[in-house]
C-alpha positions as CSV (number, residue, x, y, z in Angstrom):
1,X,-9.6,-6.8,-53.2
2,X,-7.9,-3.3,-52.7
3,X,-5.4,-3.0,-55.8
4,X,-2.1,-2.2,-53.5
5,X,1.2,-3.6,-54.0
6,X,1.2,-5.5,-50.3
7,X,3.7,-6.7,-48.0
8,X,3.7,-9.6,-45.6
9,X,4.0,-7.4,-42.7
10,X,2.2,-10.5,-40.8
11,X,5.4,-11.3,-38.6
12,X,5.9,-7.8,-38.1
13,X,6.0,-6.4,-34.0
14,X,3.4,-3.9,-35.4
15,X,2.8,-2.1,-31.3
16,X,5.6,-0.4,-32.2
17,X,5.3,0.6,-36.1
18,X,5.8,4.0,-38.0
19,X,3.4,5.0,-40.3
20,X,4.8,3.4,-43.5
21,X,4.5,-0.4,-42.0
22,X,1.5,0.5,-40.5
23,X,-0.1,1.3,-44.1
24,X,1.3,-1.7,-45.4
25,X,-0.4,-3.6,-42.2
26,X,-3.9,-1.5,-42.7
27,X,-3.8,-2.6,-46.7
28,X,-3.2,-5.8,-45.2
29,X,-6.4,-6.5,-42.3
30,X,-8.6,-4.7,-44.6
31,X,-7.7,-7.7,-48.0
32,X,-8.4,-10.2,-45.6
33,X,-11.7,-8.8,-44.1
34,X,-12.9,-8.5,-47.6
35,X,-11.5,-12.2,-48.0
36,X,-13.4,-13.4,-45.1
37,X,-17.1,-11.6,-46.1
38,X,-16.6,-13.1,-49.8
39,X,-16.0,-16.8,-48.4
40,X,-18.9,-15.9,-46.0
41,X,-20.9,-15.1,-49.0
42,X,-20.0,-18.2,-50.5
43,X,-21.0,-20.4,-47.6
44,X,-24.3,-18.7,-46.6
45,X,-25.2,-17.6,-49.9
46,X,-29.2,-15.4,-49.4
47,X,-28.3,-16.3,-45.3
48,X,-25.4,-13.8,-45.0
49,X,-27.3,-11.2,-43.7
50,X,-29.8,-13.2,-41.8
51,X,-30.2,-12.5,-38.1
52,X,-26.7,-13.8,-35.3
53,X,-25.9,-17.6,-35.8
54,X,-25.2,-18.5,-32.5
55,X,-24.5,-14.6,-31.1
56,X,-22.4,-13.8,-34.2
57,X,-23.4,-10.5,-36.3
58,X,-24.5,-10.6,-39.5
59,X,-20.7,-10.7,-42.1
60,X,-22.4,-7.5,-43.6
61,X,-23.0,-5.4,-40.5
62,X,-19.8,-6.4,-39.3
63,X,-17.7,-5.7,-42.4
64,X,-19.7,-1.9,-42.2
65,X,-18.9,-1.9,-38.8
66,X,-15.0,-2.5,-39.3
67,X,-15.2,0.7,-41.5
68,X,-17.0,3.1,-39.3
69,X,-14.7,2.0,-36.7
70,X,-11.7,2.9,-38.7
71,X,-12.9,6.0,-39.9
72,X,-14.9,7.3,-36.7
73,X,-11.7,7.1,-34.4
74,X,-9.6,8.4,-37.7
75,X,-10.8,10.3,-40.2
76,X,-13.7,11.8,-38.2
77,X,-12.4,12.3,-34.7
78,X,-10.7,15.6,-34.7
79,X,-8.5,14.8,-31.3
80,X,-7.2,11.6,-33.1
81,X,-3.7,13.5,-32.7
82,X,-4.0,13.2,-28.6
83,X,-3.8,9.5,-28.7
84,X,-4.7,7.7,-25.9
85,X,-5.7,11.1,-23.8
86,X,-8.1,11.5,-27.1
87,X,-12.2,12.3,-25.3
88,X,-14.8,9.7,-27.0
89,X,-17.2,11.9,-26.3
90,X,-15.9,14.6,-28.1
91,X,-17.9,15.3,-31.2
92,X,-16.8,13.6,-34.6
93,X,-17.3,15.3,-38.1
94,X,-19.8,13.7,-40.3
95,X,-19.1,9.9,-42.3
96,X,-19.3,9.7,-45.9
97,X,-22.0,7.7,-45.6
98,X,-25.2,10.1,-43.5
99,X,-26.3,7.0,-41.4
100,X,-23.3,5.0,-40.8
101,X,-23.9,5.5,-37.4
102,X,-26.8,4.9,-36.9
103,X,-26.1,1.6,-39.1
104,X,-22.8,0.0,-37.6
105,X,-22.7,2.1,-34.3
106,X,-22.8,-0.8,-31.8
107,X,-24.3,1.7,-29.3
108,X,-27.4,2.5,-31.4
109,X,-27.3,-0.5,-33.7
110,X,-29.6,-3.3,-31.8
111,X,-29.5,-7.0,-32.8
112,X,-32.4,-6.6,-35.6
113,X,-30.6,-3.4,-36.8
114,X,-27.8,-5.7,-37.6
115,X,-29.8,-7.6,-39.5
116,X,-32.0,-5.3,-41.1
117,X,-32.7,-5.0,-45.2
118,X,-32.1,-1.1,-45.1
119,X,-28.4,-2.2,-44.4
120,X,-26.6,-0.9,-47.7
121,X,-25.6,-4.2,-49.9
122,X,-22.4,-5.9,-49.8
123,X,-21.0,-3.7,-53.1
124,X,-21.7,-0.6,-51.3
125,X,-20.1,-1.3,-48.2
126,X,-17.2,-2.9,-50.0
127,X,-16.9,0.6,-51.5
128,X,-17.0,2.3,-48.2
129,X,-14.6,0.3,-46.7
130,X,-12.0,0.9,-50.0
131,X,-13.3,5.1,-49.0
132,X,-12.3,5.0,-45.5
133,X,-9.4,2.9,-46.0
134,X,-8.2,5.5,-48.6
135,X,-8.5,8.6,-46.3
136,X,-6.6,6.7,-43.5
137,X,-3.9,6.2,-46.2
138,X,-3.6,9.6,-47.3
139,X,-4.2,11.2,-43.7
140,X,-1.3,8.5,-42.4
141,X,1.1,9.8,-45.4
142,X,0.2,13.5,-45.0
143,X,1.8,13.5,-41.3
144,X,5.3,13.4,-40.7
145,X,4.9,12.5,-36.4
146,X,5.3,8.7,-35.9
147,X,4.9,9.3,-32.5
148,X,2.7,6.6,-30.2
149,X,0.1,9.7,-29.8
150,X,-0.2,10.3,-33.7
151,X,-0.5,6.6,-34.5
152,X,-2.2,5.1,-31.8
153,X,-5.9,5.3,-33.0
154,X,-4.6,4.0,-36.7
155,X,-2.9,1.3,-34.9
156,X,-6.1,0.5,-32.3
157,X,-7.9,0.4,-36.1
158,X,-5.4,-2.3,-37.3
159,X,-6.0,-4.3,-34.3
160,X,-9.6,-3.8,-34.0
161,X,-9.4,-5.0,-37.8
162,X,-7.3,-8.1,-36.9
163,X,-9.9,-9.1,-33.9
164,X,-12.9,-8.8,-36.0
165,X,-10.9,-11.4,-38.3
166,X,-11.0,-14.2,-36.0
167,X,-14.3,-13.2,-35.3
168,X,-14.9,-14.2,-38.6
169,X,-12.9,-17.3,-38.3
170,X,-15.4,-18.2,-35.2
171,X,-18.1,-18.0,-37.3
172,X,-16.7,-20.2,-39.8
173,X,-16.3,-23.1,-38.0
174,X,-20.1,-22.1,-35.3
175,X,-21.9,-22.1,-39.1
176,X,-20.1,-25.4,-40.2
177,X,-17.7,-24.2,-43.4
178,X,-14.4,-24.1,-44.4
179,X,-12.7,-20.6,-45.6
180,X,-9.7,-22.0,-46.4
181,X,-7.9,-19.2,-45.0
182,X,-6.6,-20.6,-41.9
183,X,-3.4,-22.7,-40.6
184,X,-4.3,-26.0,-38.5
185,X,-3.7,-26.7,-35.0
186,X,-0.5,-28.2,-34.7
187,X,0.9,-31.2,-33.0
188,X,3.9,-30.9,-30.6
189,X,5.6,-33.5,-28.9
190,X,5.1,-33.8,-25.2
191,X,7.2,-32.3,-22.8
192,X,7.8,-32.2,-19.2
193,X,6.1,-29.6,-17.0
194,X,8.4,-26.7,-16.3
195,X,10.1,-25.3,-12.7
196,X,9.8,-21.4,-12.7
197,X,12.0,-20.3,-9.9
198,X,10.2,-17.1,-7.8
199,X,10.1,-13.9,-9.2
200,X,9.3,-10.3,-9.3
201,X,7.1,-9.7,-12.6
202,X,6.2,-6.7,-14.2
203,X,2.5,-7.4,-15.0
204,X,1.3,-5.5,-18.4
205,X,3.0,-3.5,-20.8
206,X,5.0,-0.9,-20.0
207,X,5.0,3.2,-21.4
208,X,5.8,3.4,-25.1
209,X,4.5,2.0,-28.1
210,X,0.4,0.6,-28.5
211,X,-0.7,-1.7,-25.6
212,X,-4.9,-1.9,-25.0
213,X,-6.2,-0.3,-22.4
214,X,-6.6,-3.2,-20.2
215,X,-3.0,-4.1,-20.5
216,X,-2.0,-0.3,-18.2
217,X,0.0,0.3,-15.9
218,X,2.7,-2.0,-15.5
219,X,3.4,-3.2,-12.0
220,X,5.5,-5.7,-9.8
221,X,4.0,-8.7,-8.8
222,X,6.1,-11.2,-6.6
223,X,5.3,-14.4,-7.9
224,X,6.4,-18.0,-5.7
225,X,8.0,-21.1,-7.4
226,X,5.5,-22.7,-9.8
227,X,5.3,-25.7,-12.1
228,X,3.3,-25.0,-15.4
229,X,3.1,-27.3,-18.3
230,X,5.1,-26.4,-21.4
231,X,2.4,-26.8,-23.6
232,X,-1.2,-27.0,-23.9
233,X,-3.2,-30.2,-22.5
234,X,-3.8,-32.8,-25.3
235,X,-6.4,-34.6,-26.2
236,X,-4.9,-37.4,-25.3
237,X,-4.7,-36.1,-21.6
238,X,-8.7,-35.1,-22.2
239,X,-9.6,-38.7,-23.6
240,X,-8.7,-39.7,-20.3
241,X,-10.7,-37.4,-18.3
242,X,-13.6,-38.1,-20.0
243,X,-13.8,-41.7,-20.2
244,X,-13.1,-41.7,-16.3
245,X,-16.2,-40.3,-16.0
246,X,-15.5,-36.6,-15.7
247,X,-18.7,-35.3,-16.8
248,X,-20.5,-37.2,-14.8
249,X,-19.1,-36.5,-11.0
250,X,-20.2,-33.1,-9.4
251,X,-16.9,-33.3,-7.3
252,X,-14.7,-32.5,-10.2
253,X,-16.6,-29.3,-11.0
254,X,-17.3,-26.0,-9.7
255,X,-20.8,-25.5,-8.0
256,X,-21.7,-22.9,-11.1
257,X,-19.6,-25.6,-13.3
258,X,-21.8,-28.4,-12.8
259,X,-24.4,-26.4,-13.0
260,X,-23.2,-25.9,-16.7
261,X,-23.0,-29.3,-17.1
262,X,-26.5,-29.9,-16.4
263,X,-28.0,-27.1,-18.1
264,X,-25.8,-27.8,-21.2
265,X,-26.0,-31.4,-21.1
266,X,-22.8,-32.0,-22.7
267,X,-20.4,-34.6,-22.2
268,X,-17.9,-34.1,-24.1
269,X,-16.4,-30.4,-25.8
270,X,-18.2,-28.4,-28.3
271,X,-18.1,-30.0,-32.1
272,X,-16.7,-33.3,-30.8
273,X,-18.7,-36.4,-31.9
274,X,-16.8,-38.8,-30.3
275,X,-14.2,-39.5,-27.6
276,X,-13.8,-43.5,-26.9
277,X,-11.0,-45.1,-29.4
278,X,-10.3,-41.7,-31.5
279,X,-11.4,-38.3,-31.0
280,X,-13.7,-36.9,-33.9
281,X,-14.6,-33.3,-34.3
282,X,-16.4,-31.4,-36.6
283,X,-13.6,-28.6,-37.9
284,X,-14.8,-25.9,-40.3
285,X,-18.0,-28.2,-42.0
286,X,-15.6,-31.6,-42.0
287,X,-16.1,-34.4,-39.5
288,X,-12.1,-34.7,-38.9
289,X,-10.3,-37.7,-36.9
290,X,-7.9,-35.6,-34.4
291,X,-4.8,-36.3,-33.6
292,X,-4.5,-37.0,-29.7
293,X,-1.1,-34.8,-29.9
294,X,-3.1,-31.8,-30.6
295,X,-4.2,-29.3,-27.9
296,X,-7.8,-29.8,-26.8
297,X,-10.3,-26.9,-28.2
298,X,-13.8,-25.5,-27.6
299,X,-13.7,-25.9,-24.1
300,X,-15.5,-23.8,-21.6
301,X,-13.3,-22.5,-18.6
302,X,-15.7,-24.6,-16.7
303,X,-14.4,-27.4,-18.5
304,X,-10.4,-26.6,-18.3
305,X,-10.9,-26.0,-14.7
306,X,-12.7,-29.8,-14.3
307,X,-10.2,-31.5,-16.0
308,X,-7.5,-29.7,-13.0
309,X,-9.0,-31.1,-10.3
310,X,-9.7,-33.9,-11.5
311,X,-5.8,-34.7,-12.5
312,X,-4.7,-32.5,-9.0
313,X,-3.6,-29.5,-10.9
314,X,-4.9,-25.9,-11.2
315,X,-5.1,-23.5,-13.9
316,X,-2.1,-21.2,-14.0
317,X,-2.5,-17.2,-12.8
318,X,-2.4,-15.0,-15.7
319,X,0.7,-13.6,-14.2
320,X,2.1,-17.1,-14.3
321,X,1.5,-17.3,-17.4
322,X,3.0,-14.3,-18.9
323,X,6.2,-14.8,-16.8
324,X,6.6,-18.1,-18.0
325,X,6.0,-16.8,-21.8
326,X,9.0,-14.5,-21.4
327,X,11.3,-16.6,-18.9
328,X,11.0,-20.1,-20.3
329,X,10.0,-19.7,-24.3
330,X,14.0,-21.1,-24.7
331,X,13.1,-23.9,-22.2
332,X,10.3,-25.1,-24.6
333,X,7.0,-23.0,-23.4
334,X,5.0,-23.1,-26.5
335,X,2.1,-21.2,-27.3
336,X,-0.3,-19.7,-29.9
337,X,-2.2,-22.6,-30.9
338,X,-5.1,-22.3,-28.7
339,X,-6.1,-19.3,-26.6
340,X,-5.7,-20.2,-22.9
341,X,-7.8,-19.9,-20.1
342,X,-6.4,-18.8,-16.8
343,X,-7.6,-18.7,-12.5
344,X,-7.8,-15.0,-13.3
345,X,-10.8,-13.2,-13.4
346,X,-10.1,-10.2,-15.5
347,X,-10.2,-7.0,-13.5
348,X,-8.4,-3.6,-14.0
349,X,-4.9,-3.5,-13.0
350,X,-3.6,-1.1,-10.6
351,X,-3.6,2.4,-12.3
352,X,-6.2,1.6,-15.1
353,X,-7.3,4.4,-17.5
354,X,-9.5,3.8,-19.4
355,X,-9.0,4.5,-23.3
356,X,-10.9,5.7,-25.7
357,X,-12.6,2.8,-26.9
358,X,-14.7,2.6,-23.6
359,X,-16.6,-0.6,-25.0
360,X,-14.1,-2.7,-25.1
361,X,-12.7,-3.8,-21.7
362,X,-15.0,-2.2,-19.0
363,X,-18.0,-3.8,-19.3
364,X,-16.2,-7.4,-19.2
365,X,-14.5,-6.6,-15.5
366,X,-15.2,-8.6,-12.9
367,X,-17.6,-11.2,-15.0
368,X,-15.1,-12.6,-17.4
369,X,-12.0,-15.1,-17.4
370,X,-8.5,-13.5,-18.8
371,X,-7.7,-16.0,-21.5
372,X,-3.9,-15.7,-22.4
373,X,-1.7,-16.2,-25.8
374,X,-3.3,-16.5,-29.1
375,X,-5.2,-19.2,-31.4
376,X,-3.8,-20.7,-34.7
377,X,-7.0,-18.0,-35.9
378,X,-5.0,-14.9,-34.6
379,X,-3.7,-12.8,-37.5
380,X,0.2,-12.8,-36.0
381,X,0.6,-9.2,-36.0
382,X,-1.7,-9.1,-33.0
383,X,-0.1,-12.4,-30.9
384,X,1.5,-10.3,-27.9
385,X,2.9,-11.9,-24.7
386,X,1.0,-9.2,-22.8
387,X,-2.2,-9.2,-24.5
388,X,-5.1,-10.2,-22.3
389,X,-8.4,-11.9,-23.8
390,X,-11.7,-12.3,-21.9
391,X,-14.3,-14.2,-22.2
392,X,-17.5,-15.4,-19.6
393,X,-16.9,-18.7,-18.5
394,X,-19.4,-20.5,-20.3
395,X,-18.2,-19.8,-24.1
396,X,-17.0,-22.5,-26.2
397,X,-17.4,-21.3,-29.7
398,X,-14.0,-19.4,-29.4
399,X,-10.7,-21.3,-29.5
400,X,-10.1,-21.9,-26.4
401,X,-7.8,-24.4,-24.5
402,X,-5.4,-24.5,-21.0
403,X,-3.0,-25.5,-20.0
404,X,-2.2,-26.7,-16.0
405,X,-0.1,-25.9,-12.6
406,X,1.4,-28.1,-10.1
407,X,-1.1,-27.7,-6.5
């Protein structure tokens, strides 16, 4: 571990942190990166470096890749000061390291790059992650603006840190081992669905502070009287879905759904063993008996959006869902054990400008499903009522849930 005095700066609303919290934040993502390779050592032992386990990198490309990303938007981009407005394409100064592009680049670095022996070993990327980590220290401290410009790309780093974290968490419980790093899913007691009166939203985040470019620009939408459930659906509610015979009547599923379902052959969701009397589910290596108060997890959206039509419900809007977030958390609307799937399929909003990082939401518009809220996995520091996730509707290996709407 990095020998720094550390804060729990977890719980902190870091979108909107100078630059001393957001060193305390940096030392903090980068201890539990190097947490989550060593426990990923552990597990895998020779393995950790052996070709994607279920379309996961390698834990050692990905911890080199967690530097480069720090230090190519940081310490080697020389328009970091322009923030957002910043031109990727600009050229960078050179890494410490000659071929850490051509290494952790995910533009030039191919599938059986990632997994390639001429990757440095896990002590010498350790050490490059402590060198770039250093620089963005000293280059944080040496500059007096704690304006949203100065600090976005260190606080883009932080998240990008944070992300890659439950990555790592995903790959924990894909490969079958416990970390012991994470929380559990809680159980909540039931409550009843709640009314949301209509309204006039202000979709996304607004000017000021760090929001991802998929999250710009903030506009009205007018949104009708709803009912959404306060919470996630239950296994409980999913027991009953299943042993009705859900997965095995086309009318409950999309046409591409069922297809799924077919192709798949699954009849029940991802790591669960059994369904009739108790629900048991592989969690982390550990064949666990879950409690039916729990939120369901490891479904598709295929899946969420079965188990609405099959009770008469929908999934909720994404613009549902992040009014009801704000408007009705003191009525009981829970969230952040499971991410959430939504009806939405993620697209730009009105006025989208794309940011630097021109990987990260681009490609996924107009083929992926806006998931909404934030998994029991999500470092807090990144949970945001205005974030938007994405995934293609056939994943299961992230932790995924929904919850429903009235029809």
């Amino acid at each position: 571990m990095l020998d720094h005095d550390t804060a729990d700066v977890g719980i902190a609303r870091m979108r909107s942190a100078g630059s001393e919290l957001l060193s305390l934040a940096l030392i903090d993502a980068r201890n539990q990166t190097l947490r989550w390779v060593a426990a990923c050592e552990e597990a895998l032992g020779e393995s950790v470096g052996a070709p994607r386990h279920d379309g996961f990198d390698p834990p050692p490309w990905t911890l080199g890749h967690i530097g480069w990303f720090q230090e190519h938007w940081i310490a080697r981009n020389v328009q970091r000061g322009r923030g957002e407005a910043a031109d990727p394409t600009h050229p960078k100064l050179a890494s410490v390291r000659p071929d850490a592009d051509r290494w952790y680049d995910p533009a030039r670095a191919d599938a059986a790059t990632r997994a390639s022996a001429e990757l440095p070993d896990l002590p010498s990327t350790r050490q490059y992650l402590v060198d770039t980590l250093e620089t963005t220290l000293d280059l944080l401290a040496s500059s007096p603006d704690d304006g949203d410009e100065a600090l976005y790309f260190p606080r883009l780093a932080l998240f990008h840190e944070d992300l890659h974290a439950e990555l790592f968490a995903q790959l924990a419980q894909s490969a079958g081992f416990d970390p012991k790093l994470l929380p559990r899913i809680a159980s909540t007691p039931a409550r009843e669905p709640l009314l949301m009166p209509a309204t006039r939203w202000a979709l996304g985040s607004p000017a000021g502070g760090f929001a991802f470019d998929n999250e710009r620009a903030a506009h009205v939408v007018a949104i009708p009287e709803f009912e959404i459930d306060a919470q996630p659906v239950t296994w409980a509610q999913y027991v009953e879905f299943v042993e009705d015979g859900g997965y095995d009547e086309p009318a409950h599923w999309s046409r591409d759904g069922w297809e799924w379902v077919l192709q798949a052959g699954r009849r029940t969701p991802r790591h669960v063993d059994q369904m009739r009397q108790a629900v048991l589910q592989h969690r982390f290596g550990a064949l666990v008996r879950v409690p039916l108060g729990q939120p369901v997890v490891h479904v598709t959206w295929y899946e969420a959006d079965a188990w609405c039509r099959w009770a008469g419900r929908r999934l909720p809007s994404e613009v549902e869902w992040e009014a009801a977030a704000h408007q009705a958390a003191s009525r009981g609307f829970r969230w952040g054990d499971v991410w959430e799937w939504t009806a939405t399929t993620f697209r730009p909003y009105p006025g989208f400008v794309a940011g630097p990082w021109r990987a990260y939401s681009q490609p996924a518009f107009g083929t992926h499903k806006v998931l909404r809220g934030a998994s029991f996995a999500t470092a807090p520091r990144l949970r945001h009522p205005k974030m938007r996730g994405f995934l293609v509707a056939d994943r299961d290996d992230a932790f995924t849930g929904f919850r429903s709407c009235a029809i």
